[in-house]
C-alpha positions, 0 to 999 in steps of 0.5 A: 502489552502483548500476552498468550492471546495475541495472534502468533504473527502479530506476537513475532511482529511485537518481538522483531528487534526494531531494525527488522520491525522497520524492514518489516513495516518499511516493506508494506509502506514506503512512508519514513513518518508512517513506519516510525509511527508504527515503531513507537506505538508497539506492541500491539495487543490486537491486530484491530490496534495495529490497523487502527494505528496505520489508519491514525498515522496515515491520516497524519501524513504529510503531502511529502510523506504521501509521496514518499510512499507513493514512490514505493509502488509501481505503475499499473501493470508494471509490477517490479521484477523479483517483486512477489507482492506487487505481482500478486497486488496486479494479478488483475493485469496478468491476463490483461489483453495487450490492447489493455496494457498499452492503454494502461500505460497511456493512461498511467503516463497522462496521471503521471504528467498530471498529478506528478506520481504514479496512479495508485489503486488498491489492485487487489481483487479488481480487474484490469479493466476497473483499474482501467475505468478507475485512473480514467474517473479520477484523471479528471480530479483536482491534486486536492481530491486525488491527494485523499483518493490516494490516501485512502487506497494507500491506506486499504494497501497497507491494511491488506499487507499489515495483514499478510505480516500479521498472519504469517505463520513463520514471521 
């Protein structure tokens, strides 16, 4: 149960009618599995639960559900139009040379025929050229081993969008 002492945002998240929750949690993954997990697990009383639910239900999904959610984001130096928080996720791109860019659509398209879904990185806070570095390091990976890579850098992505709802001041 929520009381006086959960932070507001999380408060407002804890509040939201199920549909608006859903959107809400929908917007930070795209995982049908994780955003129902999410839902049945509320409220929260701490913003450390609701992490600690996102770790617990990502670590629950599936090779489908994985994809699922993988299918929300798009490729490096790509940012979906109108879409302030992938823009934001790849501002590490924005000033990237051209040289940079076109080789990071080498690259991402290779991962792509390899792996069968786009590259996926925790962008915030890194450079082109370390997302540049990172998809040509993990290229090389078995499906298995990059199957978890992506879990955990899924994972670390909606550990910083949980947070970006939970501080909202106006949620």
């Amino acid at each position: 149960m929520t009381s006086s002492t959960t932070p507001g945002g999380l408060a407002r998240f804890n509040a939201l009618e199920e549909p608006a929750a859903h959107a809400a949690l929908h917007e930070a993954c795209a995982s049908t599995a994780w955003v129902r997990t999410l839902l049945a697990r509320r409220p929260y009383a701490t913003p450390d639960d609701l992490f600690a639910a996102s770790d617990a239900a990502m670590a629950e999904l599936t090779a489908a559900d994985l994809a699922e959610a993988m299918a929300g984001h798009p490729p490096i130096g790509r940012p979906k139009p109108g879409d302030p928080t992938s823009s934001r996720e790849q501002r590490g791109m924005a000033g990237a040379s051209a040289r940079l860019k076109e080789e990071m659509l080498e690259l991402n398209l290779a991962y792509q025929e390899r792996f069968g879904h786009v590259f996926l990185i925790c962008a915030t806070g890194r450079t082109g050229e370390q997302m540049r570095d990172a998809v040509k390091e993990r290229i090389g990976n078995s499906p298995e081993r990059e199957r978890e890579i992506v879990r955990s850098e899924l994972g670390k992505i909606n550990r910083i969008r949980l947070t970006r709802l939970v501080e909202e001041e106006n949620a």
